[in-house]
C-alpha positions as CSV (number, residue, x, y, z in Angstrom):
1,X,-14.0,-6.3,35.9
2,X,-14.2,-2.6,36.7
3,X,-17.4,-0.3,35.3
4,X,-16.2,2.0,32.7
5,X,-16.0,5.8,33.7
6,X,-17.8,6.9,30.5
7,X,-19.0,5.2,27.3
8,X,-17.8,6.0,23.4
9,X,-20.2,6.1,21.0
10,X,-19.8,5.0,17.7
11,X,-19.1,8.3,16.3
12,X,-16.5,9.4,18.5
13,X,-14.8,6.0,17.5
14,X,-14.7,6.8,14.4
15,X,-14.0,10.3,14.3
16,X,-10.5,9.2,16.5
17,X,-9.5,6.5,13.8
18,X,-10.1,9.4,11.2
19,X,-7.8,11.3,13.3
20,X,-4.9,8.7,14.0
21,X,-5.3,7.9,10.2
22,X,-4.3,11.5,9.3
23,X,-1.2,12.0,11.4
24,X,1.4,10.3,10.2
25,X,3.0,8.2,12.3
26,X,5.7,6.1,10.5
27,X,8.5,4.0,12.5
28,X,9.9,6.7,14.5
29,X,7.2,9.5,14.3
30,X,5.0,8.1,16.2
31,X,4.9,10.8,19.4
32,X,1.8,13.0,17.7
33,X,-0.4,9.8,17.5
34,X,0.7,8.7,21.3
35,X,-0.4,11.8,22.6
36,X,-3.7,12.0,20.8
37,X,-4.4,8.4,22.6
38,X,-3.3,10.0,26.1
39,X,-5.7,12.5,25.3
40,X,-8.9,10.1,24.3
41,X,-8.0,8.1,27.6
42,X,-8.0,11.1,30.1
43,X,-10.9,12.2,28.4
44,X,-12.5,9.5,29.4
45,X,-11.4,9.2,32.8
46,X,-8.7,7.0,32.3
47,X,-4.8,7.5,33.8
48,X,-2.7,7.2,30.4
49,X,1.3,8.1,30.1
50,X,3.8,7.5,27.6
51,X,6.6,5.8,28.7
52,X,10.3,6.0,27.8
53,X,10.3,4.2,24.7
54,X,7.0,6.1,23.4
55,X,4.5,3.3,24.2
56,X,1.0,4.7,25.6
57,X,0.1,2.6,28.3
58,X,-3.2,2.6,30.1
59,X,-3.4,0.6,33.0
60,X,-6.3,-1.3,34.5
61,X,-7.7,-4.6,35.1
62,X,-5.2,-7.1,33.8
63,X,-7.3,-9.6,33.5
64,X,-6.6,-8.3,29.6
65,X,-4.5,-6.4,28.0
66,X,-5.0,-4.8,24.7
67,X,-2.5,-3.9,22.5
68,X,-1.4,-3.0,19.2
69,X,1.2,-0.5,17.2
70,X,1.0,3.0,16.4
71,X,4.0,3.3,14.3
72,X,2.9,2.1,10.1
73,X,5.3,2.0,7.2
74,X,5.9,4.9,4.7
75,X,3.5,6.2,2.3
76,X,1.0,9.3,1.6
77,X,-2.2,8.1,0.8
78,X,-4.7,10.9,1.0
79,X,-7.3,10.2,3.8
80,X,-10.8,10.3,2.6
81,X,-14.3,8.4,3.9
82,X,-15.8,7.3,0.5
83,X,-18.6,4.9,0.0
84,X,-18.2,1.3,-0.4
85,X,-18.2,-0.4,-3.7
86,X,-19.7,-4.0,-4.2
87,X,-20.2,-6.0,-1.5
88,X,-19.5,-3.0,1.0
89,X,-22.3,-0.7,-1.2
90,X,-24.1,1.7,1.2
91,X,-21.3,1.2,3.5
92,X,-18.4,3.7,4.0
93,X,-14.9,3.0,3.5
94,X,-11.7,4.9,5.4
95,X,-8.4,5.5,3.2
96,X,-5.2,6.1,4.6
97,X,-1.9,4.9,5.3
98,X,-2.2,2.8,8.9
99,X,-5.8,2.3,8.3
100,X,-5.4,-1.3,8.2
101,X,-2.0,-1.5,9.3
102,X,-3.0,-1.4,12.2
103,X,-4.3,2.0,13.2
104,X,-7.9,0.1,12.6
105,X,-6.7,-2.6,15.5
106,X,-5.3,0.2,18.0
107,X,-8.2,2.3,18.3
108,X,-10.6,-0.4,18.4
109,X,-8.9,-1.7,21.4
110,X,-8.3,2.0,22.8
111,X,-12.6,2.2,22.4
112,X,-13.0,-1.3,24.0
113,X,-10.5,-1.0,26.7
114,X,-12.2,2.7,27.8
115,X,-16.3,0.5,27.2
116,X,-14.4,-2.1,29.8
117,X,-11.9,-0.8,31.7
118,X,-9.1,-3.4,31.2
119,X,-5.8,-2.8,30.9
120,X,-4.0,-1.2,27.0
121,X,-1.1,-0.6,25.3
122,X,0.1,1.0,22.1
123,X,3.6,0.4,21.0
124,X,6.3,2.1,18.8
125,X,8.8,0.0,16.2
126,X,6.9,-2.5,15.4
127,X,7.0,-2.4,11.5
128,X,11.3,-2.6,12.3
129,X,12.4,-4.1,15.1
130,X,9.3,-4.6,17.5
131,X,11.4,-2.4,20.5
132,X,7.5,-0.9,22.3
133,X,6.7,-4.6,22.4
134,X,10.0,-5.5,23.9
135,X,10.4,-2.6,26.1
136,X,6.4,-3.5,27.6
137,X,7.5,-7.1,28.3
138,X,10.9,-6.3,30.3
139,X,8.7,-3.6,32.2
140,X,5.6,-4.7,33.4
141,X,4.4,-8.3,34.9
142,X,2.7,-10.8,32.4
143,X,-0.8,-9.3,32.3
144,X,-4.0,-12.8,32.7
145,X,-4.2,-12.6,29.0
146,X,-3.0,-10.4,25.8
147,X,-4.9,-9.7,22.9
148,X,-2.5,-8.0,20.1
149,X,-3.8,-6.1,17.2
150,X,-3.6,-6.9,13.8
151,X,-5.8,-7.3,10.8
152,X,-7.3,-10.7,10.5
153,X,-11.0,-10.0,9.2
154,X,-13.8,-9.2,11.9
155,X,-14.2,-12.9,12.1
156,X,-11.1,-14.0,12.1
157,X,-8.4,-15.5,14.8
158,X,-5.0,-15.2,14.4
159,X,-2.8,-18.4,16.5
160,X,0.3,-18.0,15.1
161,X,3.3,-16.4,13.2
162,X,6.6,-17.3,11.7
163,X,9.6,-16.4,13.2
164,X,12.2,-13.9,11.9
165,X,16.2,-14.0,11.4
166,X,17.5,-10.9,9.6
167,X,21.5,-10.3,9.3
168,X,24.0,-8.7,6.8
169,X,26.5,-10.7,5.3
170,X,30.0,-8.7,4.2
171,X,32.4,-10.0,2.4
172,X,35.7,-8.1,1.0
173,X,38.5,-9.2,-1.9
174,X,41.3,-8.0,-3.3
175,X,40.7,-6.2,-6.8
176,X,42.0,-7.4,-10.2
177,X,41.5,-7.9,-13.0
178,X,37.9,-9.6,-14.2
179,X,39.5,-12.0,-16.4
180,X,41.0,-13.8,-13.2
181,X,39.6,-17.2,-12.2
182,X,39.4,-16.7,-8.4
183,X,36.2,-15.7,-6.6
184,X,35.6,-11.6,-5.9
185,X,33.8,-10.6,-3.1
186,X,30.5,-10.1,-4.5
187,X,30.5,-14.2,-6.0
188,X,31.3,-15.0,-2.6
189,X,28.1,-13.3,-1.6
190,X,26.2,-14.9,-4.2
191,X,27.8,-18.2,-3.3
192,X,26.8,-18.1,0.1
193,X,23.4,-17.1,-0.7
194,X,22.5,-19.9,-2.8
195,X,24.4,-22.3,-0.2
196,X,22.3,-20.7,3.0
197,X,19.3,-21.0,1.0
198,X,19.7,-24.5,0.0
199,X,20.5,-25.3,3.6
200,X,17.3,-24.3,4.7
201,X,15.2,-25.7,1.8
202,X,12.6,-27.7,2.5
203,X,12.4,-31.0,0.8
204,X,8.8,-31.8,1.0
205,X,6.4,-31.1,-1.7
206,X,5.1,-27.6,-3.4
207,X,1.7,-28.3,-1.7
208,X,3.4,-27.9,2.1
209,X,1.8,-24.3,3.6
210,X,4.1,-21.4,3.3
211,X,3.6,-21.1,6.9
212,X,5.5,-24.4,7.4
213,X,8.5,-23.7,5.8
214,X,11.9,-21.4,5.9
215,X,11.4,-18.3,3.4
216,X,15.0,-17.1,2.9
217,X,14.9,-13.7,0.8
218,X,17.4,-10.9,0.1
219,X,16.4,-7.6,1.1
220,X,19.2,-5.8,-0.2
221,X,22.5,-6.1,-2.2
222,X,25.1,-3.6,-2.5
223,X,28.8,-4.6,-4.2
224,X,31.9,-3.2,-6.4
225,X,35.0,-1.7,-6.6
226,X,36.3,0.2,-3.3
227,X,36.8,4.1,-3.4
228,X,41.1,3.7,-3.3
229,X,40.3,0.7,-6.1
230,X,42.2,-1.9,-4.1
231,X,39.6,-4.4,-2.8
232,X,36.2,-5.2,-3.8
233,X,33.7,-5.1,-1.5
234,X,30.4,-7.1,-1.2
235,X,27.4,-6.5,1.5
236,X,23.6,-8.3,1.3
237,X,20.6,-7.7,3.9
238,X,18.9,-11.1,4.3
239,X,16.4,-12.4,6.1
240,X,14.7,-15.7,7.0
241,X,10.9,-16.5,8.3
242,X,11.2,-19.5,10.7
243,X,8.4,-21.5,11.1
244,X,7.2,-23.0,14.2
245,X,8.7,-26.6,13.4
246,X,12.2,-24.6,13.6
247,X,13.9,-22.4,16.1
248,X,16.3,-18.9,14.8
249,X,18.9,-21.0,16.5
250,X,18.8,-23.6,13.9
251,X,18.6,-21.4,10.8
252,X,21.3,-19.3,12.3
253,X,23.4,-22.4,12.2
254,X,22.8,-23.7,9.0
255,X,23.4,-20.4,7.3
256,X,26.8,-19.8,9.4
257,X,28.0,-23.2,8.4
258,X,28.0,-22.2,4.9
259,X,30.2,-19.5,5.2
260,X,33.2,-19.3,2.8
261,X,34.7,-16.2,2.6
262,X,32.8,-13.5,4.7
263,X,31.1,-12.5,7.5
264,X,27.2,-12.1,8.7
265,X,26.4,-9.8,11.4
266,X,22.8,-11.3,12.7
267,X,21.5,-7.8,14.0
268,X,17.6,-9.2,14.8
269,X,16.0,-12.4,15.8
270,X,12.2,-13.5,16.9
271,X,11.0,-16.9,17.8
272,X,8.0,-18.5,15.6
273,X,4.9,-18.6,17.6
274,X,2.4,-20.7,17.7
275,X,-0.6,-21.0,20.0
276,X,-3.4,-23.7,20.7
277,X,-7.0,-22.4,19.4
278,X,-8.6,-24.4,23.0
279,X,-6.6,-21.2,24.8
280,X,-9.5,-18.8,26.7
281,X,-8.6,-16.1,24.5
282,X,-9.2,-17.8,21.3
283,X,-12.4,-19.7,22.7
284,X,-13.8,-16.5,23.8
285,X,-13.1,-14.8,20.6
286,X,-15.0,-18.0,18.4
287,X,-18.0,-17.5,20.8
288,X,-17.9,-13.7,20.2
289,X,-18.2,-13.7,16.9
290,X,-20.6,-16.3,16.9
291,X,-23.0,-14.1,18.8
292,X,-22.2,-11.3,16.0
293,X,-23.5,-13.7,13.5
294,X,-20.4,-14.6,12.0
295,X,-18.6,-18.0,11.1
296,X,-14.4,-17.5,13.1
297,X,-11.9,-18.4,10.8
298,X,-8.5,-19.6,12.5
299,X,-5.2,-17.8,10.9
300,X,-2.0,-18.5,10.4
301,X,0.2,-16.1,9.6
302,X,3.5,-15.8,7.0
303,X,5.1,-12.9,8.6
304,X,6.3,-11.6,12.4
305,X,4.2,-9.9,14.8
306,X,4.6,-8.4,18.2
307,X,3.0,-11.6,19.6
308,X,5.9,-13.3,18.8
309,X,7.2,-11.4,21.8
310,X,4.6,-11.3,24.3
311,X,4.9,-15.1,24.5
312,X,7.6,-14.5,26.9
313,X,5.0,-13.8,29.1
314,X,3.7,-17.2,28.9
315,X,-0.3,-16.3,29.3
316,X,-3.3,-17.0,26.9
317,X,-3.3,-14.8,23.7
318,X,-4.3,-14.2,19.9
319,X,-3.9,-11.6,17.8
320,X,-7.0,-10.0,16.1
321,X,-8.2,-6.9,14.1
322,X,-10.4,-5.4,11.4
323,X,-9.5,-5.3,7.9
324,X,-7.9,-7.2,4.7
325,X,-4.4,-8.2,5.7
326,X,-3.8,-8.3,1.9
327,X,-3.9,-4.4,2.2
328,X,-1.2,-4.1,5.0
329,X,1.4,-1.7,3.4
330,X,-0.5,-1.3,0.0
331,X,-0.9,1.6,-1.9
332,X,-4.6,1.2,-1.7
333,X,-4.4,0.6,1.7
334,X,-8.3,1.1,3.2
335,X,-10.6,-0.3,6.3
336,X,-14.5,-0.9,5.7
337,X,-15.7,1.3,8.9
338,X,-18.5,-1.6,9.4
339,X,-16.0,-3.8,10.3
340,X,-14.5,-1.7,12.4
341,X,-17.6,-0.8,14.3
342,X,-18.1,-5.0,14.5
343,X,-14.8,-5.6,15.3
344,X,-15.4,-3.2,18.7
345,X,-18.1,-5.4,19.4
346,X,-16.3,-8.4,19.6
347,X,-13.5,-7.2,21.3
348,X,-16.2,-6.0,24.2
349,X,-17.5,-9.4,24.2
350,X,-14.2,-10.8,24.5
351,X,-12.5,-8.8,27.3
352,X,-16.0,-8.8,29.0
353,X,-16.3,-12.6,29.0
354,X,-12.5,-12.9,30.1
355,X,-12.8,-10.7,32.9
356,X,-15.4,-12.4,34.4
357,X,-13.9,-15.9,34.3
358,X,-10.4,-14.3,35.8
């Protein structure tokens, strides 16, 4: 493990998670916050660069790598540091979109990667199509060990994450009249629909975990009468949540089988993921917060993250980061910066501890 150039205290910490808060950086936008990393990083003596997709990567020891998203979904939420109420009284309390989501993640692991001096990443798209995360992994050689950045609670683990089928279905009929029998386009969406969806169903009972079953769920749904009023024309965004028991493969199959009538164009697909909690990463992150005098919890997670992608690179990994992920894209979206401060300390503790067993 190489000695970091220069330390950064807790208030320089915070005063960069105030900043990255209050540019906006939504899917797309993201090139303000990527420079205002480069600049923390060569300010603390570290080479930084952003690459041609608009990732900021720092290099260094690879024993780990660090990395989480810059980009957050839509939404003005005015940033302010307020004080806690209830159990965070006395304690302050950052608002802002991305504070959470995972702006709280990506500048704890910018501090922790400068206090260490292993290897970080920040990547664009993730809240769309995860192209940073997919860019870093066709780029550059499987690092010892990843450590992505989400919220999961300053004592919490994340092992694993459903994975993701989205497509458009189209389907197109000739118009007539609405007293006719036969099917228009848009029934042949909705017939399709509920065919896919029963085709993935699962048939165990209501108490099986969300996380172990297929979530099928339209997105959006647009249908009617063409402009020259000759055909009707149908089109529904849909997507699926795989879990690890299932591949995309599968639910891609069972939902083209039941097609009748139209078409789906399957525009994105990421493999569930699952990892063990015996891995290094997740047994040095249980004895980390154990030292911090907390209890780990072990997550698993409903949605799609960019870990679903690093395990290509077949190393160790778990996803971790401060704050509620109840609040991710919420309109009171906010981050405790106690937890934040703790969630530094673990990460330390974690990278330190795996770059001395490497």
């Amino acid at each position: 493990m190489s000695e970091a150039v220069t330390g950064v205290s807790e208030n320089e910490a915070r005063e960069l998670l105030v900043d990255l808060v209050e540019i906006p950086s939504p899917t797309g936008g993201e090139a303000a916050c990527a420079e205002r990393l480069v600049e923390f990083f060569e300010d603390h003596g570290r080479e930084a660069f952003v690459d041609e997709v608009g990732n900021v990567r720092a290099p260094a020891d690879d024993s780990v790598l660090l990395t989480s998203h810059i980009d957050t979904v839509p939404g003005d939420i005015p940033v302010r540091v307020e004080a806690g109420e209830g159990e965070r009284a006395g304690n302050e309390v950052l608002w802002g979109r991305g504070s959470v989501d995972a702006t709280g993640s990506l500048v704890g692991m910018a501090v922790a990667a400068v206090r260490t001096g292993v290897s970080f990443a920040g990547v664009v798209g993730e809240e769309v199509d995860s192209s940073g995360a997919r860019h870093l992994v066709e780029t550059r050689g499987a690092p010892d060990t990843v450590i992505n950045g989400e919220p999961s609670g300053w004592n919490g683990i994340t092992l694993g994450y459903r994975g993701l089928l989205a497509g458009t279905y189209v389907a197109t009929s000739e118009s007539g009249h609405t007293s006719r029998p036969a099917n228009s386009a848009i029934e042949d969406a909705i017939d399709w629909w509920e065919r896919a969806r029963n085709a993935v169903a699962d048939d165990r009972d209501e108490w099986t975990p969300v996380f172990e079953r297929v979530t099928p769920k339209p997105i959006e749904v647009h249908g009617g009468t063409s402009d020259d009023g000759l055909s009707v024309e149908a089109t529904m965004d849909v997507q699926f949540r795989v879990p690890p028991s299932l591949t995309v493969e599968e639910v891609r199959e069972a939902a083209d089988g039941e097609l009748d009538g139209g078409t789906v164009r399957w525009y994105d697909d990421v493999p569930p993921v699952m990892t063990t909690p015996r891995n290094p990463v997740a047994r040095a992150f249980r004895g980390a917060i154990r030292r911090a005098d907390g209890e780990p919890r072990l997550l698993r997670k409903t949605g799609t993250s960019d870990m679903n992608i690093y395990d290509a690179w077949g190393c160790p990994m778990a996803t971790y980061g401060p704050g509620d992920s109840d609040l991710d894209h919420a309109p009171d979206e906010r981050l405790a910066l106690d937890e934040f401060d703790r969630s530094i300390t673990v990460l330390e503790d974690v990278a330190e501890r795996l770059g001395d067993s490497a």
